[in-house]
C-alpha positions as CSV (number, residue, x, y, z in Angstrom):
1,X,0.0,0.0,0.0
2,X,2.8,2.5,0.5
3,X,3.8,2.3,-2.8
4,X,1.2,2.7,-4.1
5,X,0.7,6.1,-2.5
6,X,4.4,6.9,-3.6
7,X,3.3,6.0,-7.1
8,X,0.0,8.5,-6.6
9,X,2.1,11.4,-5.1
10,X,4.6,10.7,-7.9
11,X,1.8,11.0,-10.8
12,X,-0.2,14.4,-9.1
13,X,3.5,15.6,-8.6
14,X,4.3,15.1,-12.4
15,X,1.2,16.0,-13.9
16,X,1.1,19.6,-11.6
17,X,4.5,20.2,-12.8
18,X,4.0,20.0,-16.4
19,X,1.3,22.2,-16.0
20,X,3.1,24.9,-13.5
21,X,6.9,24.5,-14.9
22,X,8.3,26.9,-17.4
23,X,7.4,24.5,-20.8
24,X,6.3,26.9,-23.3
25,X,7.9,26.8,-26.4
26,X,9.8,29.9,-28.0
27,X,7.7,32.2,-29.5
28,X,6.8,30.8,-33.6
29,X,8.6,32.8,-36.1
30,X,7.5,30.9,-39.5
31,X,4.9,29.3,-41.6
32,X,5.5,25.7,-39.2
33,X,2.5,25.9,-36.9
34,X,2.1,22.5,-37.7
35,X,5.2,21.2,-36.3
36,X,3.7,22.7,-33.2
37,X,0.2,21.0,-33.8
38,X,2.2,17.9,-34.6
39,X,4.2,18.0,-31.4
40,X,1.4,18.2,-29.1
41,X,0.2,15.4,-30.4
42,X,2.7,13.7,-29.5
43,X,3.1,15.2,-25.9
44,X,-0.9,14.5,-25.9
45,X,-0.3,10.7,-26.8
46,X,3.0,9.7,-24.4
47,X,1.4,11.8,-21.8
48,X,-1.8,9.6,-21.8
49,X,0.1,6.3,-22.4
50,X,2.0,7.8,-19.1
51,X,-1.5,8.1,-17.0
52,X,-2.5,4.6,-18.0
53,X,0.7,2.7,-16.8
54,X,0.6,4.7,-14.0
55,X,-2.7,4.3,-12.9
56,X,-2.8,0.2,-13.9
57,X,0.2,-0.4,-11.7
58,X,-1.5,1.6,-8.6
59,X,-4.6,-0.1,-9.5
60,X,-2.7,-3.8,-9.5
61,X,-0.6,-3.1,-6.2
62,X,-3.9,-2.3,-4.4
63,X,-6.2,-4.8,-5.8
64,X,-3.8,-7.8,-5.8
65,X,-1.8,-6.7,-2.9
66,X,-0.8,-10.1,-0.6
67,X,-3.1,-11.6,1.4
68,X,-2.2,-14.9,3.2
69,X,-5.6,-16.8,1.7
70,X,-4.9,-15.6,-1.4
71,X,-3.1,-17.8,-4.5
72,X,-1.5,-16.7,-7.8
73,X,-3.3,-18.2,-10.9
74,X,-1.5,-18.9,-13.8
75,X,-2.5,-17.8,-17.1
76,X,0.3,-17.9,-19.7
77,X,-1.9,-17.0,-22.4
78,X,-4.9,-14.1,-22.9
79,X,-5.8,-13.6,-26.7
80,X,-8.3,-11.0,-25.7
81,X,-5.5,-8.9,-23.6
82,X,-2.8,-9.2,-26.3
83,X,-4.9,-7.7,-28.9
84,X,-6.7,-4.8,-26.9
85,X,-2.8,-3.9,-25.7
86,X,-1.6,-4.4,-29.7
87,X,-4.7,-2.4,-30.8
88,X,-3.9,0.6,-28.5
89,X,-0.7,0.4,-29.4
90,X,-1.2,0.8,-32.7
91,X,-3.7,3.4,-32.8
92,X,-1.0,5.2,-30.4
93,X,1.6,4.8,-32.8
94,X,-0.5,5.5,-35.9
95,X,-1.7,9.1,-34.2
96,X,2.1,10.1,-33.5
97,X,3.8,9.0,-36.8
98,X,1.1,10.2,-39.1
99,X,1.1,14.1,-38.5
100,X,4.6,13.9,-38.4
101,X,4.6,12.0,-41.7
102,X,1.9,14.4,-43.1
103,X,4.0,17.5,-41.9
104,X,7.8,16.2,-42.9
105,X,6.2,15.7,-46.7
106,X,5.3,19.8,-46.3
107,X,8.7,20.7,-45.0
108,X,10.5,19.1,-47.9
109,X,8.2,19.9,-50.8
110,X,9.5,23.3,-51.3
111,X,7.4,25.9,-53.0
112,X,8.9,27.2,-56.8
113,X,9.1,30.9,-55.7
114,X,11.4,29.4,-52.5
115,X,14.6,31.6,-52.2
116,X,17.6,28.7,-52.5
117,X,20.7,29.4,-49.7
118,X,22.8,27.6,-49.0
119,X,24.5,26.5,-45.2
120,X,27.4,25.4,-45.4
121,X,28.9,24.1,-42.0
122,X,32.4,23.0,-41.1
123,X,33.9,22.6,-37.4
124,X,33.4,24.6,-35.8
125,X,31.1,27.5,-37.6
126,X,28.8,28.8,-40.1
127,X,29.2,30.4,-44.1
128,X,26.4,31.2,-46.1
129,X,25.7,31.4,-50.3
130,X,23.0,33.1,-52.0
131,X,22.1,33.5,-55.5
132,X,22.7,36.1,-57.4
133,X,20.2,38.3,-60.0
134,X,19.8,35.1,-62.0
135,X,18.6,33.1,-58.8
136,X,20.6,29.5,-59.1
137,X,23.3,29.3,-56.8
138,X,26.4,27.9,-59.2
139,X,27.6,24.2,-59.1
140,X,30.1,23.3,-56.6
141,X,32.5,20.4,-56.0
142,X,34.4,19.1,-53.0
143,X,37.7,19.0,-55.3
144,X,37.7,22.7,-55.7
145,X,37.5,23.5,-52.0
146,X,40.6,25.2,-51.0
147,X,41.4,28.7,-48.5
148,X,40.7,30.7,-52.0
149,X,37.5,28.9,-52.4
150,X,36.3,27.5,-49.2
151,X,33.0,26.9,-50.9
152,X,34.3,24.6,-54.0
153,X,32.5,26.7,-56.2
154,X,33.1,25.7,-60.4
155,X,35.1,28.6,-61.7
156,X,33.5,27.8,-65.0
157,X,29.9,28.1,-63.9
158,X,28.4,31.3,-65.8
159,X,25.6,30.6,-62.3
160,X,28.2,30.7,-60.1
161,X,29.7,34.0,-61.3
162,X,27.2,36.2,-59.4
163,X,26.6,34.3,-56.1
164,X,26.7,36.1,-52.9
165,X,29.5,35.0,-50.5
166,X,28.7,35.1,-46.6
167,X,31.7,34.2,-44.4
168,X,30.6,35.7,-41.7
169,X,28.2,33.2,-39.2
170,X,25.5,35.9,-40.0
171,X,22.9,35.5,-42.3
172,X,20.0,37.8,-43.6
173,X,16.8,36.5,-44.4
174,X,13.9,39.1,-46.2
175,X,10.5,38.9,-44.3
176,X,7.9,36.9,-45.5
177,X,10.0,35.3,-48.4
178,X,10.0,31.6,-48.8
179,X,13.6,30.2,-48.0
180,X,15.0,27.0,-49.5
181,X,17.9,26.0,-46.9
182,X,20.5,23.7,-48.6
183,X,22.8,22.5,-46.1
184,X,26.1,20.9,-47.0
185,X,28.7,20.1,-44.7
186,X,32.7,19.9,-45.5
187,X,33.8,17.4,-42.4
188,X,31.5,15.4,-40.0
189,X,27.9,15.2,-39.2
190,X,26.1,19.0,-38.1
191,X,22.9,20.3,-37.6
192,X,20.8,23.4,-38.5
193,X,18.4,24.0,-36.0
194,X,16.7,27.5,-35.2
195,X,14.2,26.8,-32.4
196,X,11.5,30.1,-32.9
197,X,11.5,28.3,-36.8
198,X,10.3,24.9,-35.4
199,X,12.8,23.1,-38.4
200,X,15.9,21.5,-38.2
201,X,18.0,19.2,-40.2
202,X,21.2,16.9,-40.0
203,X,24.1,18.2,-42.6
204,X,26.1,15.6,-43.6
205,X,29.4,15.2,-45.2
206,X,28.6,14.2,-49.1
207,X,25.3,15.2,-49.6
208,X,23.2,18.1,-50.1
209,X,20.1,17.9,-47.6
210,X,17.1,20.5,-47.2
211,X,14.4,21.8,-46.1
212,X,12.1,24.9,-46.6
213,X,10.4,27.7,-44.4
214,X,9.0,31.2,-44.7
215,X,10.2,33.6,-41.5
216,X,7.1,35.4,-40.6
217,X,8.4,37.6,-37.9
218,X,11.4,40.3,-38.1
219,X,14.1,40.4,-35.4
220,X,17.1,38.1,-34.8
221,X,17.3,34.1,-34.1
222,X,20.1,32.6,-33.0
223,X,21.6,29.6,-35.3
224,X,22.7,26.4,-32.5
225,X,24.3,23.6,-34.1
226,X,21.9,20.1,-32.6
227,X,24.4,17.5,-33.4
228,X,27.6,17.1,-31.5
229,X,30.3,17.7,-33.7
230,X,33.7,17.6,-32.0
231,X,34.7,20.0,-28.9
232,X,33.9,23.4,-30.2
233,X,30.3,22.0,-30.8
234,X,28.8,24.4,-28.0
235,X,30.5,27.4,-29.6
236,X,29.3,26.6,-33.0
237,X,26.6,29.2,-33.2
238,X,25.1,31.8,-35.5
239,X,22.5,34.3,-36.1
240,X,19.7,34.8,-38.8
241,X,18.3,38.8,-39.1
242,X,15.0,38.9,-40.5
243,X,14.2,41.9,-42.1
244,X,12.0,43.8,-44.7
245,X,12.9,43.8,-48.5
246,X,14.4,47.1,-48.5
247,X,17.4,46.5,-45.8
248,X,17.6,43.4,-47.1
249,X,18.5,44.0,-50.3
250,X,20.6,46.8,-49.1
251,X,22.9,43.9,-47.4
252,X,23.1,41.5,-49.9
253,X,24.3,44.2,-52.5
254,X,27.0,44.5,-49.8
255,X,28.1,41.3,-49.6
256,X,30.7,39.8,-52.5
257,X,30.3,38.1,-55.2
258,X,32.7,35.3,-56.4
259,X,33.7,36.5,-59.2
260,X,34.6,39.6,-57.3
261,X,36.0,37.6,-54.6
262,X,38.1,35.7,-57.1
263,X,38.8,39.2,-59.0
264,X,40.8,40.5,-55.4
265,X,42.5,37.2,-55.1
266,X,44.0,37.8,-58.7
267,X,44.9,41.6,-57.7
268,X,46.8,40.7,-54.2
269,X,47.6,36.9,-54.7
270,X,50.2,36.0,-52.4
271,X,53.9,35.6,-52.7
272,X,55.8,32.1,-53.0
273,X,56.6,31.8,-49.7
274,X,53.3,32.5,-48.2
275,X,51.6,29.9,-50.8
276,X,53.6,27.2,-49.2
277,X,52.3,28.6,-45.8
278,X,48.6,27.8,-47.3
279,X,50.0,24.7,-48.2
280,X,51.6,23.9,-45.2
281,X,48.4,24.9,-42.6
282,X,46.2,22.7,-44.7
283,X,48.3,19.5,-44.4
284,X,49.0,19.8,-40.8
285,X,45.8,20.6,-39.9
286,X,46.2,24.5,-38.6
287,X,43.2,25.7,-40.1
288,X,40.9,23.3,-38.1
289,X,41.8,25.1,-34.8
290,X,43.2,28.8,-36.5
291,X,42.0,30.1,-39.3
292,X,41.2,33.6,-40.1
293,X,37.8,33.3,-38.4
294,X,36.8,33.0,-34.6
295,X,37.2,29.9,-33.3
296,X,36.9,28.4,-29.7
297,X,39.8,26.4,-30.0
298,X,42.6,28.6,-30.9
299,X,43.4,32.3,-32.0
300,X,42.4,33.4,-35.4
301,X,45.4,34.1,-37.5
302,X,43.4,37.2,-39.3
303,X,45.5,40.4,-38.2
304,X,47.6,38.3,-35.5
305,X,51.6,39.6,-36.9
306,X,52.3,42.5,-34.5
307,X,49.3,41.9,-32.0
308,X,49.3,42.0,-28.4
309,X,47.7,39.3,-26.6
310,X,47.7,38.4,-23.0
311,X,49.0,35.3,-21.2
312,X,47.2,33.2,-18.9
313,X,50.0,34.0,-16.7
314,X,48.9,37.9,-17.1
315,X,51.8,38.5,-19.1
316,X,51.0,41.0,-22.5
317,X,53.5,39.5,-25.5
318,X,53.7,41.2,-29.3
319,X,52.8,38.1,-32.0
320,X,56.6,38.8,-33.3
321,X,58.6,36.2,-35.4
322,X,60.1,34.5,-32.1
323,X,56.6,34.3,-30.7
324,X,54.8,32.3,-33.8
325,X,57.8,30.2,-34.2
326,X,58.1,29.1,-30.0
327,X,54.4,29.5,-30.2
328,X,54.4,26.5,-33.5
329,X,57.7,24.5,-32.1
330,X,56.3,24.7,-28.1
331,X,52.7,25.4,-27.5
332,X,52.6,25.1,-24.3
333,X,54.9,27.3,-22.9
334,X,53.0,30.4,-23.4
335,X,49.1,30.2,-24.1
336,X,46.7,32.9,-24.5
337,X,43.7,33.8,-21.9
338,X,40.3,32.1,-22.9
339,X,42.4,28.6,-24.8
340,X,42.9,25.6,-23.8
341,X,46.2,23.6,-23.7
342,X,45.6,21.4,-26.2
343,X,47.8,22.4,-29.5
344,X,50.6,19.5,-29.9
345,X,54.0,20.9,-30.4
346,X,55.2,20.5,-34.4
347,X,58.6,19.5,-35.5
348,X,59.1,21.7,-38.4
349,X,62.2,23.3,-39.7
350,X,62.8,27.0,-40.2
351,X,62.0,27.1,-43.9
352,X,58.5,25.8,-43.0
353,X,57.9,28.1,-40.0
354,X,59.3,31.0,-41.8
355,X,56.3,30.0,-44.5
356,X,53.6,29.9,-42.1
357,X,54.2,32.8,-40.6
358,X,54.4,34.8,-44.0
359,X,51.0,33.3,-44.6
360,X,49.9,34.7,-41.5
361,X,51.1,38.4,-42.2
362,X,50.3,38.1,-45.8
363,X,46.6,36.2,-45.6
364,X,45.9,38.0,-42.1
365,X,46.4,41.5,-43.4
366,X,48.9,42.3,-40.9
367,X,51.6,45.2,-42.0
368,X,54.5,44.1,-44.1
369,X,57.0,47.1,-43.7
370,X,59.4,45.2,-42.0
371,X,61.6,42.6,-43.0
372,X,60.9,38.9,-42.0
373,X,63.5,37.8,-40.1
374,X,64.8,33.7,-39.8
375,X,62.9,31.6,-36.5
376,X,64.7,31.0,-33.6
377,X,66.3,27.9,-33.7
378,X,64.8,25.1,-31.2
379,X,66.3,26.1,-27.9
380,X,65.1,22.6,-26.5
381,X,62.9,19.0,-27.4
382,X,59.7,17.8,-26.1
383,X,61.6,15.7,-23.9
384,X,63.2,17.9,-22.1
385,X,60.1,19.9,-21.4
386,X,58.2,17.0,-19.7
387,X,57.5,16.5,-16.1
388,X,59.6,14.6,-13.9
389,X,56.4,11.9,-13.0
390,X,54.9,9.9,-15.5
391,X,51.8,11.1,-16.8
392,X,49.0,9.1,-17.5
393,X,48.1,8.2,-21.3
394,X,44.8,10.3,-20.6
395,X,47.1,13.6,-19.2
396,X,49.3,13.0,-22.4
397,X,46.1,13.3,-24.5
398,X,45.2,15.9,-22.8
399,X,48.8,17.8,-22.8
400,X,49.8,17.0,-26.3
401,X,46.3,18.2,-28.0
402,X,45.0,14.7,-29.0
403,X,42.1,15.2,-27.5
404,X,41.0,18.0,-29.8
405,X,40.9,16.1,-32.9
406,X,40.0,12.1,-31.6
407,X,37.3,11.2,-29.1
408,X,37.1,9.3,-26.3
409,X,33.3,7.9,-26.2
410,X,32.3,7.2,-30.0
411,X,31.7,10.4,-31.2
412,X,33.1,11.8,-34.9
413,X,35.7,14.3,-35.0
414,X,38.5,15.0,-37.4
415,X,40.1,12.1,-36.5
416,X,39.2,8.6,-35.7
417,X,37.6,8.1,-32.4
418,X,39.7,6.1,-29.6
419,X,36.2,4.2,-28.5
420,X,36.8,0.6,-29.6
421,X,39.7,1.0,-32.0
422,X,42.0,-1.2,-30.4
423,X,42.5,-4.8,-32.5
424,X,39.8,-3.2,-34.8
425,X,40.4,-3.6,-38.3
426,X,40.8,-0.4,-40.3
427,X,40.5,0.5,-43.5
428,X,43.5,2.8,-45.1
429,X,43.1,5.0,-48.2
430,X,45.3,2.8,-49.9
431,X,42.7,0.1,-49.8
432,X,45.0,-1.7,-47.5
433,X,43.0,-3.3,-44.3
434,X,45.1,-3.4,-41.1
435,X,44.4,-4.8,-38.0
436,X,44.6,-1.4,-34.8
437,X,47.3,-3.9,-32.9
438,X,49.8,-2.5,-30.3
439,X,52.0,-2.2,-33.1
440,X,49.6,-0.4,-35.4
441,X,49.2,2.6,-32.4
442,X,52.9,3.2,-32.2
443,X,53.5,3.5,-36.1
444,X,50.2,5.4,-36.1
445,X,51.6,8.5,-33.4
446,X,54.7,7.9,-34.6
447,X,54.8,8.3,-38.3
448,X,50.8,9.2,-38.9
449,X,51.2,10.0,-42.8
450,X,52.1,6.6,-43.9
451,X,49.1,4.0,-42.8
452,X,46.2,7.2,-43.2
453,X,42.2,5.7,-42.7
454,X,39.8,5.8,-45.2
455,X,37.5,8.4,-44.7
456,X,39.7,10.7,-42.3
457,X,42.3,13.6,-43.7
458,X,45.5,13.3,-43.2
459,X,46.3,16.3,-41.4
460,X,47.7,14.8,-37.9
461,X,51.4,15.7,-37.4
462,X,54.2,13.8,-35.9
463,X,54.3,14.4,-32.2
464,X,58.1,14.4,-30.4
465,X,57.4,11.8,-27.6
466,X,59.5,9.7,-25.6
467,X,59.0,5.6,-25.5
468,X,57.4,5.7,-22.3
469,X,55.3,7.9,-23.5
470,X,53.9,6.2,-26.7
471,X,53.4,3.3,-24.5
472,X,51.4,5.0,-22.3
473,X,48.8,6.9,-25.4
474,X,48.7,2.7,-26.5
475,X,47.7,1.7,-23.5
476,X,45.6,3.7,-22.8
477,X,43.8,3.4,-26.1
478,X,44.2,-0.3,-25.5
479,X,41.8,0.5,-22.6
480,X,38.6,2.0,-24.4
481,X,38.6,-0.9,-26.5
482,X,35.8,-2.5,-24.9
């Protein structure tokens, strides 16, 4: 019996908070009522499935509660039962998965007069494309994708000529226009997702996926990324401005076109040295952390040559020469407020440090009036730099920046996750299957460019560790294989 007054006072205490607690959902700022209609349905159909289990088990715990002239009977079959309870069930199902069917139809037939933009998402942040006068966004391929043309735009497209560029996380929408969002995605798995438009949608490496809505009220709506996507996933926000025809045209003239884009590459194309820079950040993976945009994970290189940052010591230090190249050799001897620890150090020679950091000045629009002068030599190893007492293999992670491009519970990052991949078998580019033995891991941290897996870039670099060490990151992966 005092369960089942538990159970009661857990039911009136559950129903009198959904009714009293803060549920309402944001205010609707497009055409998708429905998705509202169809989600109260649903809340309508759990919550009465809820009730009913509830109420049958305090209704059983009273009713056949022990009594000591009392005997179980045993009834291993009751057709009647099992098709009242598969009926129900059914008619529960049917009245959830219907509207929803009914509605998802709506959200992907998009209207002709639709406005087609395109989303284009990449760790950890936001660029937009529109179309131009003639209203076709221009054809794109993943080959063509570089830092001059992040978006892969066909040079050759006469379409592609007068899109709209948008590398900003920002994006104007006009009021009242239909919008066709096509969302593409350049590494792993994101999501577009702006609650007050009730529609979201998974973008996904390969593919183009979409969806289509019409935003009904003017103000600004803030862009959240629904699908975790690697540790900057929380900081992988953006904003959509909803506003009348007349500023938004005003903005979108503003904004570039690619063939003006390409146009002031042409005009201030970089010099030799800088070009192997680009080339240089792309292989080993700079521009996933960098870049010339914000990102959570390290300091954007746009403007950075002569700038002063502050320590997380407290200390103010200029962005000179010395500074990139200790800054690129050892990380972790001086970091700037608001990052994390988790760059590895990279084992690069002066030639390529002196490349990167004309790439830097050059692509970053920092001043140029004085000379470039050679990078410090290394003044000392990795080795030398690490603590007296063993660290653990999940502190090495940690301390050598693994951690910011492999996971440790499944999820997709720009690396393979550590979650299982011990004696896995693995797939290389080469077409090559290997088997993720002891032996595997070391050759894998040591020398990461030769055995690279299918599917995953090959932008990890080699990372100056001791043997003790090594042993301790393959152990330690060793250990999340189950």
């Amino acid at each position: 019996m005092a369960i089942a007054i538990v159970l009661v006072l857990i039911l009136l205490a559950s129903v009198v908070f959904h009714f009293a607690g803060p549920w309402d959902l944001p205010p609707l700022a497009s055409n998708w009522g429905d998705i509202d209609l169809t989600i109260g349905i649903t809340l309508l159909v759990t919550g009465a499935v809820f009730l009913a289990v509830m109420i049958f088990t305090v209704y059983a715990l009273i009713k056949f509660r022990y009594r000591p002239d009392r005997t179980a009977d045993y009834e291993p079959e009751n057709k009647k039962l099992e098709l009242w309870l598969t009926g129900l069930s059914a008619v529960g199902i049917v009245a959830m998965l219907a509207p929803g069917l009914y509605v998802y139809n709506d959200v992907v037939s998009v209207p002709d007069d639709a406005l087609p933009v395109e989303a284009m998402a990449k760790q950890w942040g936001w660029a937009f494309r529109l179309p131009g006068a003639d209203g076709v966004l221009g054809k794109t391929d993943v080959k063509l994708i570089s830092a001059d043309n992040p978006y892969g735009l066909d040079p050759l497209d006469p379409t592609a000529q007068d899109d709209r560029l948008v590398l900003s996380p920002t994006l104007h929408l006009e009021l009242d226009k239909p919008v066709h969002a096509q969302l593409r995605s350049l590494d792993v798995l994101h999501n577009f997702y702006v609650p007050q438009f009730r529609t979201k949608m998974d973008a996904v490496p390969g593919i183009v996926s979409s969806f289509w809505f019409t935003p009904t009220v003017a103000g600004e709506f803030e862009i959240l990324c629904a699908e975790y996507c690697g540790v900057g996933h929380y900081n992988m926000r953006g904003m959509v401005v909803v506003q009348p025809q007349a500023e938004y045209d005003l903005w979108l003239a503003q904004q570039p076109t690619f063939a003006e884009a390409q146009l002031a590459l042409s005009q201030t194309s970089l010099s030799p040295l800088a070009r192997e820079g680009e080339k240089l950040a792309t292989e080993q993976g700079c521009m996933g952390c960098h870049g010339f945009a914000s990102s959570p994970l390290g300091p954007s290189w746009q403007g950075i040559y002569g700038r002063e940052g502050v320590m997380t010591d407290g200390t103010s230090v200029v962005a000179d020469e010395a500074y990139l190249a200790q800054s690129i050799r050892e990380p972790a001897v001086q970091i700037v407020q608001g990052y994390a620890n988790v760059m590895p150090p990279y084992d690069l020679t002066d030639e390529q440090i002196g490349a990167l950091i004309a790439y830097m000045k050059e692509k970053g629009g920092a001043p140029m009036d004085a000379e470039p002068v050679a990078p410090p030599p290394v003044t000392g190893s990795a080795d030398s730099a690490a603590p007296s007492a063993p660290l653990t293999g999940l502190d090495l992670a940690q301390a050598k920046g693994c951690l910011a491009c492999h996971s440790v519970d499944g999820s997709a990052m720009i690396g393979p996750t550590w979650q299982g991949l011990a004696d896995s078998e693995r797939v290389l580019i080469t077409g090559e299957t290997v088997v993720a033995d002891a032996e595997y891991l070391r050759r894998a941290i040591v020398e990461p460019a030769v055995e690279v897996v299918e599917g995953y870039p090959p932008v990890m670099p080699p990372v100056s560790l001791s043997e003790e060490e090594i042993q301790a990151l393959v152990t330690f992966i060793q250990e999340l294989k189950d």
